[in-house]
C-alpha positions as CSV (number, residue, x, y, z in Angstrom):
1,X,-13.5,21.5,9.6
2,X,-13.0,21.3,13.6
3,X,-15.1,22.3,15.8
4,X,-12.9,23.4,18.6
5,X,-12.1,26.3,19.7
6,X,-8.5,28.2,18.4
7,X,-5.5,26.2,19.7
8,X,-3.1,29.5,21.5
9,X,0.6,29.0,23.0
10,X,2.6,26.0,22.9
11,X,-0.6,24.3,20.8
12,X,-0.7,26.4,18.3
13,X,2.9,26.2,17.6
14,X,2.4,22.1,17.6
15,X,-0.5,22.4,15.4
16,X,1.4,24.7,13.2
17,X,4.4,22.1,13.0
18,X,1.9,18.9,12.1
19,X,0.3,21.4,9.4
20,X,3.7,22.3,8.3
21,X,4.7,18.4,8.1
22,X,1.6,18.1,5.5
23,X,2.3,16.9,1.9
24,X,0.3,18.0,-0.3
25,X,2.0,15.6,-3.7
26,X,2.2,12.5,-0.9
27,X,-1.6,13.3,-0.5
28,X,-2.5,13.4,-4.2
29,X,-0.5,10.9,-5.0
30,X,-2.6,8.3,-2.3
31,X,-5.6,9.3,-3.1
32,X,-4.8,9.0,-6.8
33,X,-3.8,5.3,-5.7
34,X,-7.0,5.1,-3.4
35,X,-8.9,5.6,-6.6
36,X,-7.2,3.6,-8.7
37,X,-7.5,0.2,-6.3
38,X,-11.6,1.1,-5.5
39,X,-12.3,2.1,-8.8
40,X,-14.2,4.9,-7.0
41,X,-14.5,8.8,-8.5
42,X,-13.4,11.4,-6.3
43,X,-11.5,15.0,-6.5
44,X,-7.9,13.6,-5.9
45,X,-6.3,17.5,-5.4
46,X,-3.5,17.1,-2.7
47,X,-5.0,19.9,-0.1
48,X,-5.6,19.5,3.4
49,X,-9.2,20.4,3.1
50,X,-9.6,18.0,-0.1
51,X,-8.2,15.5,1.6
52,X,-9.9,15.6,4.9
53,X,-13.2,15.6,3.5
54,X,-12.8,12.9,0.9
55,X,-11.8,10.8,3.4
56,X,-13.9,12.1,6.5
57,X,-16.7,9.7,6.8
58,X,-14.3,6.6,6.6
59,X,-16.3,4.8,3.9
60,X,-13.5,4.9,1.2
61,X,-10.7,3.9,3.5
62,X,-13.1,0.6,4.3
63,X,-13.6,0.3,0.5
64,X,-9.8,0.4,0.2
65,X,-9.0,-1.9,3.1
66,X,-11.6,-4.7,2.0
67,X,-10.1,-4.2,-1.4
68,X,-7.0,-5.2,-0.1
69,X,-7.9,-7.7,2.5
70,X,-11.4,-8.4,1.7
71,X,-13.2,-8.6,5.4
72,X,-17.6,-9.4,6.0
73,X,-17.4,-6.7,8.5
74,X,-15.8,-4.2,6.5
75,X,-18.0,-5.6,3.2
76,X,-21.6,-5.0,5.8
77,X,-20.1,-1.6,6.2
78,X,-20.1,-1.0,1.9
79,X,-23.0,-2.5,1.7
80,X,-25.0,-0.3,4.6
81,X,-26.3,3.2,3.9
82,X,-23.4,6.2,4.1
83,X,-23.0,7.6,7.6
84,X,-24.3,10.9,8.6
85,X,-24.2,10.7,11.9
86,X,-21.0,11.4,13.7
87,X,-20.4,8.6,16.0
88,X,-21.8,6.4,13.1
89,X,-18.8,8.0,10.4
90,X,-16.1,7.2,13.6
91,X,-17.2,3.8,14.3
92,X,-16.7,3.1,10.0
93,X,-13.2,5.3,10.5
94,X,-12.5,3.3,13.7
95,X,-13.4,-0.1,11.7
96,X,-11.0,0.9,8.8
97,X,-8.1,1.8,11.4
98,X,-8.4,-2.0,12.5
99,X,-8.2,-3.2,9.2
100,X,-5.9,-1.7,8.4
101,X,-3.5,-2.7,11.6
102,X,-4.5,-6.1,11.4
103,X,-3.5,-6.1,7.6
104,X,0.3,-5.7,9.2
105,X,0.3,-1.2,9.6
106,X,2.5,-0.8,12.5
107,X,0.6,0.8,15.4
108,X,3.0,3.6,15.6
109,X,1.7,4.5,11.6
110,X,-2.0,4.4,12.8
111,X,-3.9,7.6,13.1
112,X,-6.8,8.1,15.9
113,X,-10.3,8.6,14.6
114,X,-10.4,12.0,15.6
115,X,-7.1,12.8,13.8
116,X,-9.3,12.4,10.5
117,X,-13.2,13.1,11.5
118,X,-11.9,16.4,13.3
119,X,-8.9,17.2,10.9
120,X,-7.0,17.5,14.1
121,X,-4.3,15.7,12.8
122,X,-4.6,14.9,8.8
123,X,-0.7,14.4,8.8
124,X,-1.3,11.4,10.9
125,X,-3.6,10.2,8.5
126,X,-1.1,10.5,5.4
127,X,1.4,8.5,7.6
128,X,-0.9,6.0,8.4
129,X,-2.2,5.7,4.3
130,X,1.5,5.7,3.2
131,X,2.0,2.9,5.4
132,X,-0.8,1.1,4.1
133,X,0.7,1.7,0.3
134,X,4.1,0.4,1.5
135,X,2.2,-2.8,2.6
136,X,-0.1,-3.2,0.1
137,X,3.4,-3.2,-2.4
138,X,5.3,-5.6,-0.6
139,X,2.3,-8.1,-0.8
140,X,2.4,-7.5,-4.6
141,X,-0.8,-5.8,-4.6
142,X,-0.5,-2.6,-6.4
143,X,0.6,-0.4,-3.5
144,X,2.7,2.8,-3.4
145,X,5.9,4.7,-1.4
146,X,9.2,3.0,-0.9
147,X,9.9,-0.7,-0.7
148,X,9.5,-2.1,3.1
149,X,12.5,-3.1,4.2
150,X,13.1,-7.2,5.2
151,X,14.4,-8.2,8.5
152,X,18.1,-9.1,8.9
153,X,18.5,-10.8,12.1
154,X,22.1,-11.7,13.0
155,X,23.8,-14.7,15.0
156,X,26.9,-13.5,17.1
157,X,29.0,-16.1,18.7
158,X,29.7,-15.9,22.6
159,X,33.7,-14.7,21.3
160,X,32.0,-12.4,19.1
161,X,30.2,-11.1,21.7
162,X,33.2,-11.3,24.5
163,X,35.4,-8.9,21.7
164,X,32.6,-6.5,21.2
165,X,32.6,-5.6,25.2
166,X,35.9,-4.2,25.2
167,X,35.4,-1.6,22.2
168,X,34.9,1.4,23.0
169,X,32.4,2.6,21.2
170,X,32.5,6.0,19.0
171,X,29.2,7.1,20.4
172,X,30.2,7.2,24.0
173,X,33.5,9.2,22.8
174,X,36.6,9.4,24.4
175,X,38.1,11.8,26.4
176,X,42.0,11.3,25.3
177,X,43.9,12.4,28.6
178,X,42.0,15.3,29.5
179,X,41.0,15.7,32.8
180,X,38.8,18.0,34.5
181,X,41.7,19.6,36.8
182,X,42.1,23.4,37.2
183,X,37.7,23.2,36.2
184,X,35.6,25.1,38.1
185,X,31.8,25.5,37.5
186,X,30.7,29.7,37.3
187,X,32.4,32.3,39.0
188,X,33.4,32.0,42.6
189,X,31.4,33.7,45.5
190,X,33.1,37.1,46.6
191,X,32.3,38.3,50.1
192,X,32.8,41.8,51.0
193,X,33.5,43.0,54.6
């Protein structure tokens, strides 16, 4: 699917890790979902290659995003012809990708349009789709993945506070009487006459 030339060295090892990081039953399993909220028909096999190129042209993640959070920008984009072209499919991906951070995906969860219309990085774009699952379940609409979790914000008092400064933490150890006497860092330097 790219069109780049071989990655070699460290890139090839970072590639290998982000293909390695690939689910394949995550990846059936939301585009299994995808159908079943856009009523569309598609192959829904969990594979890299499947699911890079049902996705690829961005049209489906639009139909899924005004599905959701119905938007007359992402409803123009339905409604208009398919995209061929290839800055035309990653101005639709590109459109999605906002709808889907302004329906409440954290920006760290988002994928860059090339990450899909290259298949540079289709791990990024599973992140980014389980995300939009989570979401779409915690606003009760159908979604998939683990429940989100709520925010628990705490009040400490100012003598709450005070006692937590002198605490000495676990995390910053201790060192229980030991000292760094009789230490000395390598071997010492031996000079011959």
């Amino acid at each position: 699917m790219s069109h780049r030339a071989t990655k070699s060295g460290f890139a090839a090892e970072a590639q290998q890790k982000n293909l390695d990081k690939f689910d394949k039953n995550l990846a059936a399993e939301i585009l299994q979902w995808i159908q079943t909220t856009t009523g569309e028909s598609f192959n829904t096999a969990g594979d890299m290659d499947n699911f890079g190129a049902v996705l690829k042209n961005g049209m489906l993640l639009c139909k899924l995003m005004n599905t959701l959070a119905p938007s007359p920008q992402l409803q123009k984009i339905i409604n208009g012809k398919v995209p061929t072209l290839a800055f035309k499919c990653m101005e639709v991906i590109n459109q999605a990708v906002m709808a889907m951070e302004s329906y409440g995906v954290p920006k760290t969860e988002l994928f860059q349009t090339v990450d899909l219309w290259e298949a540079g990085n289709l791990t990024a774009v599973l992140t980014c789709c389980s995300a939009v699952g989570r979401k779409a379940k915690s606003k009760g609409q159908g979604g998939i993945g683990p429940k989100e979790s709520a925010k628990n914000e705490r009040q400490f008092t100012e003598e709450q506070l005070r006692q937590g400064q002198s605490v000495i933490g676990l995390q910053m150890g201790t060192n229980k009487g030991a000292s760094q006497a009789g230490m000395n860092m390598g071997n010492t330097r031996h000079i011959m006459d």
